[in-house]
C-alpha positions as CSV (number, residue, x, y, z in Angstrom):
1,X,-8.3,22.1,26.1
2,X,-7.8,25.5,26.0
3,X,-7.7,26.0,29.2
4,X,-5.0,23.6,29.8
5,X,-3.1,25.0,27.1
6,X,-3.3,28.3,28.8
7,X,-1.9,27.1,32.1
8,X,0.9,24.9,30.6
9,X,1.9,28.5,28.7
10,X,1.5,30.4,31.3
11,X,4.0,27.6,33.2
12,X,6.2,27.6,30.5
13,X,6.5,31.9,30.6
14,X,7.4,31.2,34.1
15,X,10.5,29.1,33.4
16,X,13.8,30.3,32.8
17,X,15.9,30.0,29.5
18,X,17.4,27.5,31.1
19,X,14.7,25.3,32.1
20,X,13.2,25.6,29.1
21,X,16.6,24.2,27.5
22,X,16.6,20.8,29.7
23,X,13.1,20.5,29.1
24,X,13.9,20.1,25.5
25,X,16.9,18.0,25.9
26,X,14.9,15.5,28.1
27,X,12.2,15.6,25.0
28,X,14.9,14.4,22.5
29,X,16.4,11.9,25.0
30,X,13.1,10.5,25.9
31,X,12.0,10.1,22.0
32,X,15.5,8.6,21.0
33,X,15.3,6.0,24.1
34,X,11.6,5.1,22.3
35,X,13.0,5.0,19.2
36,X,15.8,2.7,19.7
37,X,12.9,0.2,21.9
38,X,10.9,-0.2,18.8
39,X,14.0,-0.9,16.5
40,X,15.6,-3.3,18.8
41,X,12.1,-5.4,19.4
42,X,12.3,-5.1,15.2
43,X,15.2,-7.0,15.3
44,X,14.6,-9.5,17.4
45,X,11.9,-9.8,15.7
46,X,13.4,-10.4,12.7
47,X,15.8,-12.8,14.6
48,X,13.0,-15.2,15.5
49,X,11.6,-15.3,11.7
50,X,14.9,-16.9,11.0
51,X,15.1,-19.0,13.6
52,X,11.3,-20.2,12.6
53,X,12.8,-20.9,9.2
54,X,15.9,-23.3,10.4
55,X,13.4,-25.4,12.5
56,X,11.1,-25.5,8.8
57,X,14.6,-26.4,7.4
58,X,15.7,-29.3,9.6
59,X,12.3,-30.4,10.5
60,X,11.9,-31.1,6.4
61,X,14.6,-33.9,6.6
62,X,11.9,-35.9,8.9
63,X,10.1,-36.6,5.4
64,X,13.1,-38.2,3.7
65,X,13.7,-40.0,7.1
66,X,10.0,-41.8,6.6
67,X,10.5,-42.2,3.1
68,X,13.7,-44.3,3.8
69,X,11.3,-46.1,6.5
70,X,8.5,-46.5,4.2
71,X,10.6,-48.4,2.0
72,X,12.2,-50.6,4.4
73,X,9.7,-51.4,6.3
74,X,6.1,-51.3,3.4
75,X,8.6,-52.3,0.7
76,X,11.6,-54.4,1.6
77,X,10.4,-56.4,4.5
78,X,7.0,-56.8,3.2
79,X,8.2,-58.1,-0.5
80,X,10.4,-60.5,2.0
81,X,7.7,-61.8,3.6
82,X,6.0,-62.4,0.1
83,X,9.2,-64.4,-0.3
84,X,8.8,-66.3,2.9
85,X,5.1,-67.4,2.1
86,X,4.4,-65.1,5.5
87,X,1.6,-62.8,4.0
88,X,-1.0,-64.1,1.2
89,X,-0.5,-61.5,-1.8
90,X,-3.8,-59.4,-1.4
91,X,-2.1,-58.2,2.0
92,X,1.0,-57.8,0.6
93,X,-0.6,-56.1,-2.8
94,X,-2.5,-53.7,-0.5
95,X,0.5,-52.4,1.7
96,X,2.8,-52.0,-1.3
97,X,0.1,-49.6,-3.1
98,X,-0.6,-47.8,0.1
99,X,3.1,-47.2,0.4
100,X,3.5,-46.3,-3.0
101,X,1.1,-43.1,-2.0
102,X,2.8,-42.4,1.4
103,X,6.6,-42.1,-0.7
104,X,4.6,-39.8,-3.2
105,X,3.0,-37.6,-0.4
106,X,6.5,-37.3,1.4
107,X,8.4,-36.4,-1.2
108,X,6.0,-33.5,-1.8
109,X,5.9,-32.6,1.4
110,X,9.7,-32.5,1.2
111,X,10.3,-30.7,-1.4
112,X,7.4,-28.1,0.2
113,X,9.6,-27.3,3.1
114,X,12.7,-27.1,0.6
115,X,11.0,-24.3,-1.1
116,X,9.8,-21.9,2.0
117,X,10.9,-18.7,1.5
118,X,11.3,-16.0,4.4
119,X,9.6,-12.8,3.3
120,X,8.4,-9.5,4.6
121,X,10.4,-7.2,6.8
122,X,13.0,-10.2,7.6
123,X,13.6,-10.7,3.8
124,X,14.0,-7.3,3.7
125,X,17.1,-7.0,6.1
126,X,18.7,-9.4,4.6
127,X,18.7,-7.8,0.9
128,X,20.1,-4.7,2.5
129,X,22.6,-5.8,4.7
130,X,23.8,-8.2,1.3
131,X,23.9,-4.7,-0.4
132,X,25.7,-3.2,2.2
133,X,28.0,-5.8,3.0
134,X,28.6,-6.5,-0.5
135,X,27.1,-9.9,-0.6
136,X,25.9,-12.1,-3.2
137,X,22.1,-12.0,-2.4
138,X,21.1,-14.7,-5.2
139,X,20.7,-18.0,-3.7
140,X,23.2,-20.7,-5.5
141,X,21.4,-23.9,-6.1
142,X,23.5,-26.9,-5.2
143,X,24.5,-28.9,-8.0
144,X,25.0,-31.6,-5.6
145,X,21.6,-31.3,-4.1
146,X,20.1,-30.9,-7.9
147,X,21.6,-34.4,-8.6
148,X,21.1,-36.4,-5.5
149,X,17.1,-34.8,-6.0
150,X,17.1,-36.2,-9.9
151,X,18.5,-39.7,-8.8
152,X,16.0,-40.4,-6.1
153,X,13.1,-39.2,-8.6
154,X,14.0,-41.8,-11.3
155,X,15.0,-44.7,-8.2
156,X,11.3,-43.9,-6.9
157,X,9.8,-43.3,-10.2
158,X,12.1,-47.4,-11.2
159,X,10.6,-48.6,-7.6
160,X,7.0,-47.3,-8.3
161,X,7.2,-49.2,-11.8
162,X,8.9,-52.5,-10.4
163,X,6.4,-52.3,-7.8
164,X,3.3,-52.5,-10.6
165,X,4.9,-55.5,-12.7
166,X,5.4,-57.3,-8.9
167,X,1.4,-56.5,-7.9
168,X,0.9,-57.8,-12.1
169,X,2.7,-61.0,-11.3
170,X,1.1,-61.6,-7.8
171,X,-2.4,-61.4,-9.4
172,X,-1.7,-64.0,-12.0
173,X,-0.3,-65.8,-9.5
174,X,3.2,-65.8,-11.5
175,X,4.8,-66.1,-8.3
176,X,8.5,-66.6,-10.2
177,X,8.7,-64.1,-12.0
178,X,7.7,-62.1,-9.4
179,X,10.6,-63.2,-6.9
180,X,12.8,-62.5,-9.6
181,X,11.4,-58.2,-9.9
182,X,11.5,-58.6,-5.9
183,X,15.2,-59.0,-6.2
184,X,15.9,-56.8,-8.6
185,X,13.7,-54.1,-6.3
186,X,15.8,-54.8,-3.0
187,X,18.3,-53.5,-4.9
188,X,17.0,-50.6,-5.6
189,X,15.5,-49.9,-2.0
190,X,18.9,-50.0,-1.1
191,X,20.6,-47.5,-3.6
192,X,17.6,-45.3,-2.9
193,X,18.2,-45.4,0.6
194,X,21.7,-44.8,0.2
195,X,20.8,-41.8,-1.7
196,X,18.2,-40.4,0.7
197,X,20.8,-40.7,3.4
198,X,23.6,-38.6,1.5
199,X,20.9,-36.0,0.4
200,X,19.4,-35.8,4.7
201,X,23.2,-35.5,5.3
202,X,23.7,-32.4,3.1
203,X,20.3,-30.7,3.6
204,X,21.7,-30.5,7.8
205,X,24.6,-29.4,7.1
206,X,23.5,-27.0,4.6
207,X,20.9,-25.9,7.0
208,X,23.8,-25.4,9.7
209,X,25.4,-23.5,7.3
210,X,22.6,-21.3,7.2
211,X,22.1,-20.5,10.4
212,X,25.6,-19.7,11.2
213,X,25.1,-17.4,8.3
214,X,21.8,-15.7,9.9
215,X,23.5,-15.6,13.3
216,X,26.6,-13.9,11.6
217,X,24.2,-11.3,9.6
218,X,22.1,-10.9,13.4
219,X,25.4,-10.2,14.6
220,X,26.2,-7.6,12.2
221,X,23.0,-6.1,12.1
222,X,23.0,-5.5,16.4
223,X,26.5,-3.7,15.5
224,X,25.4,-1.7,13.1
225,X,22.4,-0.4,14.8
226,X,24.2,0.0,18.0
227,X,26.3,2.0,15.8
228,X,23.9,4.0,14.0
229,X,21.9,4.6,17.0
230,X,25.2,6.2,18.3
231,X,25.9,8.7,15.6
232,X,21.9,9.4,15.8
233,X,21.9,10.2,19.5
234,X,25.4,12.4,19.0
235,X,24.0,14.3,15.7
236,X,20.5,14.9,17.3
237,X,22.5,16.3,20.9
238,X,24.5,18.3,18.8
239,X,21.8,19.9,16.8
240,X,20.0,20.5,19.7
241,X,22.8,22.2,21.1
242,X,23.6,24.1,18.8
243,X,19.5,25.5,18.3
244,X,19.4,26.3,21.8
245,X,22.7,28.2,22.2
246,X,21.6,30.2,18.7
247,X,18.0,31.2,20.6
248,X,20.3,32.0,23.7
249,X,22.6,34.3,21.6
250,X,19.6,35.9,20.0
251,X,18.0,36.3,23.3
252,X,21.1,38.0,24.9
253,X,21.4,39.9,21.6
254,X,18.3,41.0,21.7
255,X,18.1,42.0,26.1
256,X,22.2,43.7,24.9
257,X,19.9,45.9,22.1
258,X,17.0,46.7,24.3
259,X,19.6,47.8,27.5
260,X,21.4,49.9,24.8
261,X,18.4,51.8,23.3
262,X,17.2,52.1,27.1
263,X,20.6,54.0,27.6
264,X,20.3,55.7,24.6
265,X,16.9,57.3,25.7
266,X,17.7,58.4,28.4
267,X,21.0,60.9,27.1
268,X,18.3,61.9,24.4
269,X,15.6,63.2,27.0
270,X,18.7,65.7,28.3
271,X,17.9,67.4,25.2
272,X,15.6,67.4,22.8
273,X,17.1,68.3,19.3
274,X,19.7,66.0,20.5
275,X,16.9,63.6,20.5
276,X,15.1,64.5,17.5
277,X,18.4,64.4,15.6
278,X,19.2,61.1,16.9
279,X,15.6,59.7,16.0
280,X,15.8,60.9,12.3
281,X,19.0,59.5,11.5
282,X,17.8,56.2,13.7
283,X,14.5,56.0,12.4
284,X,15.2,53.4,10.2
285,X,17.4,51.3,12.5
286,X,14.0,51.4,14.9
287,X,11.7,50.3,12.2
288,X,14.5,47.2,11.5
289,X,14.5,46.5,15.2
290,X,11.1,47.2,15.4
291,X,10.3,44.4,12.6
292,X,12.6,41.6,14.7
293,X,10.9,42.3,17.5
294,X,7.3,42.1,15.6
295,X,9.1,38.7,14.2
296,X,10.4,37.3,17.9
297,X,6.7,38.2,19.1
298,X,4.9,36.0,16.8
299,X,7.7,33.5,17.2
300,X,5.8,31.2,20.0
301,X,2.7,31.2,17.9
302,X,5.0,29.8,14.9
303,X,6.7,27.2,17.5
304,X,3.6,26.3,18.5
305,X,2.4,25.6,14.6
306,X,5.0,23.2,13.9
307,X,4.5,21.5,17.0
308,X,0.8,20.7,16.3
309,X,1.4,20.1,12.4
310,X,3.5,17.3,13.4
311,X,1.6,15.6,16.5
312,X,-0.9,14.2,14.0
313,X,2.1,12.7,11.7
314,X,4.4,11.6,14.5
315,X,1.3,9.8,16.0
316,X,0.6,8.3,12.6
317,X,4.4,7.0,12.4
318,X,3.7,5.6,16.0
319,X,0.8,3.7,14.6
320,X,2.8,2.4,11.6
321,X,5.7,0.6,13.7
322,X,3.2,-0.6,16.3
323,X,1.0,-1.8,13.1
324,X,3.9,-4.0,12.1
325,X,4.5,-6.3,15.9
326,X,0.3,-6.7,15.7
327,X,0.6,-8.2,12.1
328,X,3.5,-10.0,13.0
329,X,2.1,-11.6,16.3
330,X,-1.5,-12.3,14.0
331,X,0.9,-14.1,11.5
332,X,-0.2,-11.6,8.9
333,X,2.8,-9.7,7.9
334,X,3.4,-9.7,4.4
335,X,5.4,-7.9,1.8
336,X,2.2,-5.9,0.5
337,X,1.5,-5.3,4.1
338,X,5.3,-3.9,4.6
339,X,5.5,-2.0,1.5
340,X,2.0,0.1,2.4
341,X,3.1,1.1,5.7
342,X,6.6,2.2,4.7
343,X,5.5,4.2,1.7
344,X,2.9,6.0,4.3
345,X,5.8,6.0,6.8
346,X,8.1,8.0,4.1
347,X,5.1,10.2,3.1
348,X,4.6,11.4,6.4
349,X,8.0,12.1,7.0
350,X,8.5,14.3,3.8
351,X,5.5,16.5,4.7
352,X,7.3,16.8,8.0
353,X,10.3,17.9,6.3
354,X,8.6,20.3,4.0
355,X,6.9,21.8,7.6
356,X,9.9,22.3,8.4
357,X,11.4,24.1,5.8
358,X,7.9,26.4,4.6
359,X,8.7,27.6,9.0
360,X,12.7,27.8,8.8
361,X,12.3,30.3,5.4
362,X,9.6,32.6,7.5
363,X,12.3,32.9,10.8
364,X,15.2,33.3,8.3
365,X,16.8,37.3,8.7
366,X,18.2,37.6,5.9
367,X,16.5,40.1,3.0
368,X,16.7,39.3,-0.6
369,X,14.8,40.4,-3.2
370,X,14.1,37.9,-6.2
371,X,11.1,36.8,-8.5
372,X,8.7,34.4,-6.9
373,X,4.8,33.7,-7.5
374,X,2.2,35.6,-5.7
375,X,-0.2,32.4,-4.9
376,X,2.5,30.4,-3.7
377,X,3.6,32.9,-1.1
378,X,-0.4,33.4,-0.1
379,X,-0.7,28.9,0.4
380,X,2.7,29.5,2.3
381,X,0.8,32.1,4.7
382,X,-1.9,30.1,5.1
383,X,0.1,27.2,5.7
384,X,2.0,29.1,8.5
385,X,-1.6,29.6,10.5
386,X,-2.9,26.4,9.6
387,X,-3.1,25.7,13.1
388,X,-4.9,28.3,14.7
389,X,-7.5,28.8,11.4
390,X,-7.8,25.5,12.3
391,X,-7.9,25.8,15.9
392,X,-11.0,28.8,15.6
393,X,-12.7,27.3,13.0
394,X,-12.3,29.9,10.0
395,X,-11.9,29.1,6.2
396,X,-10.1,30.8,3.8
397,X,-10.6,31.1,0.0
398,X,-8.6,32.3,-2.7
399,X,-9.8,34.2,-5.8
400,X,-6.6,34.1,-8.4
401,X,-7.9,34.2,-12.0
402,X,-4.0,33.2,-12.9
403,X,-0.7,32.9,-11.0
404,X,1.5,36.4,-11.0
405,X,5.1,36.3,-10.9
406,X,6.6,39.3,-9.1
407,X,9.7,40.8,-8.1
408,X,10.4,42.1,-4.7
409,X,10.8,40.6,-1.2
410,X,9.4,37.2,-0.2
411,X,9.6,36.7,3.5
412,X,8.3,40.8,4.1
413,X,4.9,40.2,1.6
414,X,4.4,36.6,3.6
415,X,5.0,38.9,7.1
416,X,2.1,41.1,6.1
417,X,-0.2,38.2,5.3
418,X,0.8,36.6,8.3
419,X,0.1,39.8,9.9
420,X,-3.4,40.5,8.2
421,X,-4.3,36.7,9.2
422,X,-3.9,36.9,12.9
423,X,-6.0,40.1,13.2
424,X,-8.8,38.5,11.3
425,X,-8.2,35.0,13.9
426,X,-7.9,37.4,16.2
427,X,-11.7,39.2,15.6
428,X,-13.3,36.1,15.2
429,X,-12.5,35.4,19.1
430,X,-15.3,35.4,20.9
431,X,-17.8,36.3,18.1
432,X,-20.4,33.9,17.6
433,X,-20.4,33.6,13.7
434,X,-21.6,30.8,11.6
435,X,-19.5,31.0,8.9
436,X,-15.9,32.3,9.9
437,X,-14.7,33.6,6.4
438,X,-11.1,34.7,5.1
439,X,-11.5,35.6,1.5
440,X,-8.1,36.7,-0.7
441,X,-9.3,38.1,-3.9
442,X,-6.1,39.1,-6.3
443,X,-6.3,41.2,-9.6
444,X,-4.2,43.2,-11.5
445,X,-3.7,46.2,-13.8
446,X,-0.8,47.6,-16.0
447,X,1.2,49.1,-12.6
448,X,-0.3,46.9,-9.5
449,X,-1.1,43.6,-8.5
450,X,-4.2,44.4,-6.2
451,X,-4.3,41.8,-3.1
452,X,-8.1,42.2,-1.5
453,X,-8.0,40.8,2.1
454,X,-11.4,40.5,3.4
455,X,-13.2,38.7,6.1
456,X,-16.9,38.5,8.1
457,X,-16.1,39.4,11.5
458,X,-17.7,42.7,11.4
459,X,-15.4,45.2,10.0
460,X,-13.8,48.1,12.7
461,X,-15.2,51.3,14.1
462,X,-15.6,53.7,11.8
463,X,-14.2,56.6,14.4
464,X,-10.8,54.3,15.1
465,X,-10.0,53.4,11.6
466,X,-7.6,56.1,11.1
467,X,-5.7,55.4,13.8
468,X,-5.1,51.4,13.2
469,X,-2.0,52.3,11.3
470,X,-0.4,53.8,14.5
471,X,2.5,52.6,16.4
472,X,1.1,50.8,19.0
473,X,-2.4,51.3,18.7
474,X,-4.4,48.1,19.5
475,X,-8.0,47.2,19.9
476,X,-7.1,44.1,21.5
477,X,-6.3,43.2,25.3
478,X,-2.5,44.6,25.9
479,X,-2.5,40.8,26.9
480,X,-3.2,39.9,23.2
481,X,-2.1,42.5,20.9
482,X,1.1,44.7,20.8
483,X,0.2,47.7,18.3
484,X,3.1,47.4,16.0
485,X,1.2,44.4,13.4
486,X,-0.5,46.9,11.2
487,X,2.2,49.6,11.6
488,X,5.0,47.4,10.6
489,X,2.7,45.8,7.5
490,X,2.5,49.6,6.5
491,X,6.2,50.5,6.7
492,X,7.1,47.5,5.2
493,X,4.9,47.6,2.0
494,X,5.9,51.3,1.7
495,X,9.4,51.5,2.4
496,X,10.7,48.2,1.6
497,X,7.7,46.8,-1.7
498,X,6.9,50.0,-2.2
499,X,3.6,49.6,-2.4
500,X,0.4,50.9,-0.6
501,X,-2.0,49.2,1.9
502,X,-5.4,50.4,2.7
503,X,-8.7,49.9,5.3
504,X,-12.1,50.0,4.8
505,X,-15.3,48.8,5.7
506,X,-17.7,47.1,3.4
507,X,-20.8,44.6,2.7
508,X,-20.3,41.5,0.9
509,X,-21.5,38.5,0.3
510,X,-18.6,36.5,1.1
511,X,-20.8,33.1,1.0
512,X,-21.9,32.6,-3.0
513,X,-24.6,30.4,-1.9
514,X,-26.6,32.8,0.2
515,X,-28.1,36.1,-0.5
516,X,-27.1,37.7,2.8
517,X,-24.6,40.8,3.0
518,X,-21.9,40.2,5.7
519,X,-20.3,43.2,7.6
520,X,-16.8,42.6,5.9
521,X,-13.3,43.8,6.8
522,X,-11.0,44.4,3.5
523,X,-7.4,45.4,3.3
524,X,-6.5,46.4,0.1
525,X,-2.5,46.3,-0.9
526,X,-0.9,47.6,-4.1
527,X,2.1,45.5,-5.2
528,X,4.0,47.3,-8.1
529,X,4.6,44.9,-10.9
530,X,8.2,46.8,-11.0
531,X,10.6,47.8,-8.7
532,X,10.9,51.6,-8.2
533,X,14.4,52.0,-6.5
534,X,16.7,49.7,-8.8
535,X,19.2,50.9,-5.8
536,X,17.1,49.9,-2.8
537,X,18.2,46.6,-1.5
């Protein structure tokens, strides 16, 4: 893996500014054009759940078509046959009861289907798109349906009794009395036939109703995406636009600045007090320059950060939507199921966010001093190299009796530590230790807030130590390591925090659980607890 990371950097050095810009674009485009796949097949989706609940709807009105059948053909022409003498009365006794329990199970059958309820992600459209459209999303119940409902209840509950004094009279063989309840229930078949006719009559059109209704809502919905989609695609092109043509006016800042300073040099070698006079009173401009630059070079590694912290939660999203077309093809999509996925969905998108944010504070120029909390800015740091601590397999710890509040400058204190954290990732490299340790130990006094960096991977050479401060002074490959880390670090908590920072070698048992002494590393940097130069911004 690393290997092919190498060669797709390396690939990457060898493109053009450019290049690298359509390479980007064609990223966005290509993860839009994804985006708006998935949300269309969502719709569709949705588009067949309401389609699946019309056919439910009109396929409902089958039961009150066999109820009407039941009772013409088990009641009426059976009771007429008992008129005619056609059927002894244990037959006819037998078919009424039988159709007694077929009109009960229809009817509940019936009013089953009436009460299916869409749900999940397709009841969830449509209670947003009645918000947004400003729609009544309670469901009026038909008074008119209500009533023709109660009417056929008491004709079936009037049949159901007429029915028991006919099957009473037919056993006692009171076979005139009996023709006289058989005429009174044809009557009754009839009304209640009448009735189930007008209520089969208003449950289609009501269901037509509905669909035109969904179709009009589908409609809207299409638009509406179509539309957002739209102002997406334009907002993301314009964003990215206007990223790439900032890095390109930095960049051509930045090549304008190093031309200049070139030119510059070269009058100042015609004459060296010239020069020297032109360093003092420049000195400080370097050091700025110096710090960018310092800032720019660690800028990939930082890129590279937020690409990798959001791989894992950009895959996880992928997982969510394609977790929602498998439960909806197993016919297992639920509200519970929904609700889960979209809370993890949102969770995953505000860590994101706050990625995003902890990496655009670190590249932001600007230098402001303010009150802020020491451990916060440390988590932030650590947060920053999560990747490659990650990446080489190293630990850090932090030792903070209490959290300290001090006053000075954010983004320089979280450079240093930033700083102090890549020459302890890079130490590590190619050392084969067990137990890859970062430990941040932080204490305090009456003046200083003492900052102990220290880590395992073996200290440095006791004959280069003075030197590490140096401008340009590196251990490392040329390849790996510039020089200017430590050096800026040190101007920067002297000039700007007005603090100290310090090297030294030392043994410690940086693992509480064993007894062994490791060959440690430790920076030590003195924070004043107050600002010495009111005047210095």
């Amino acid at each position: 893996m690393i290997i092919a990371y190498n060669k797709i950097n390396l690939f990457l050095n060898k493109l053009k500014f450019n290049s690298k810009t359509k390479i980007l674009i064609s990223i966005t485009i290509l993860s839009m054009i994804m985006i708006i796949f998935f949300m269309f097949i969502s719709i569709f989706a949705i588009k067949y759940d309401y389609e699946n609940l019309y056919h439910k709807t009109t396929t409902s009105q089958i039961n009150l078509e066999q109820i009407k059948d039941i009772y013409t053909v088990n009641f009426y022409d059976t009771l007429y046959d008992v008129t005619q003498k056609n059927i002894n009365k244990d037959d006819a006794i037998e078919v009424i009861k039988l159709a007694k329990q077929l009109v009960q199970i229809r009817w509940e059958k019936y009013n089953a289907s009436i009460n299916y309820k869409i749900g999940g992600i397709s009841q969830f459209a449509t209670n947003w798109l009645d918000f947004f459209l400003f729609r009544d999303q309670k469901q009026i119940k038909s008074f008119y349906q209500d009533s023709l409902n109660k009417k056929i209840i008491i004709k079936i509950n009037k049949i159901n009794n007429t029915a028991d004094k006919i099957i009473y009279c037919l056993n006692k063989n009171e076979y005139n009395l009996a023709n006289k309840f058989i005429d009174e229930i044809f009557l009754d078949i009839k009304s209640i036939n009448i009735s189930l006719s007008s209520l089969i009559n208003y449950s289609l059109n009501k269901a037509i109703e509905e669909k035109n209704k969904n179709d009009t809502m589908f409609n809207t919905s299409i638009f509406m995406l179509i539309l957002l989609i739209g102002f997406t695609f334009f907002l993301s092109i314009l964003i990215s636009f206007t990223i790439i043509n900032h890095f390109k006016e930095l960049h051509n800042s930045l090549e304008d600045k190093v031309f200049q300073k070139t030119k510059e040099l070269r009058v100042l070698n015609s004459s060296l007090e010239v020069k020297i006079k032109k360093e003092i009173e420049n000195s400080r401009k370097k050091d700025q320059i110096m710090f960018q630059q310092a800032k720019l070079a660690s800028m990939g590694e930082m890129l590279q950060n937020i690409a990798h912290q959001w791989r894992q939660p950009l895959g996880a999203i992928m997982m969510i939507i394609q977790s929602f077309q498998t439960k909806f093809y197993a016919g297992k999509l639920n509200e519970e199921f929904i609700e889960s996925r979209v809370n993890d969905a949102f969770t995953l998108s505000k860590n994101m966010s706050a990625t995003l944010e902890d990496f655009q504070t670190y590249f932001n120029p600007h230098k402001i001093r303010k009150q802020f909390y020491l451990k916060g800015v440390i988590e932030k740091s650590i947060q920053l190299s999560k990747y490659q601590l990650t990446k080489e397999n190293i630990q850090i710890k932090i030792d903070i009796k209490h959290d300290v509040k001090i006053y000075s400058y954010e983004n320089e204190l979280t450079h240093i530590l930033l700083n102090l954290i890549n020459n302890s990732k890079d130490a590590f490299v190619n050392k084969h230790i067990n137990n890859k340790t970062i430990l941040i130990i932080v204490k305090e006094n009456q003046e200083f807030i003492i900052i102990n960096f220290i880590d395992n991977a073996g200290g440095i050479k006791e004959d280069i130590i003075q030197k590490i401060f140096e401008p340009y002074f590196t251990t490392k490959h040329q390849s790996v390591g510039t020089g200017i880390g430590l050096y800026m670090s040190k101007q920067i908590i002297e000039k700007h925090i007005k603090g100290k920072i310090m090297y030294k070698n030392i043994k410690y048992k940086i693992d509480s659980t064993k007894e062994i002494l490791d060959k440690c590393a430790m920076f030590v940097l003195e924070i004043p607890k107050k600002y010495k130069d009111a005047n210095h911004e």
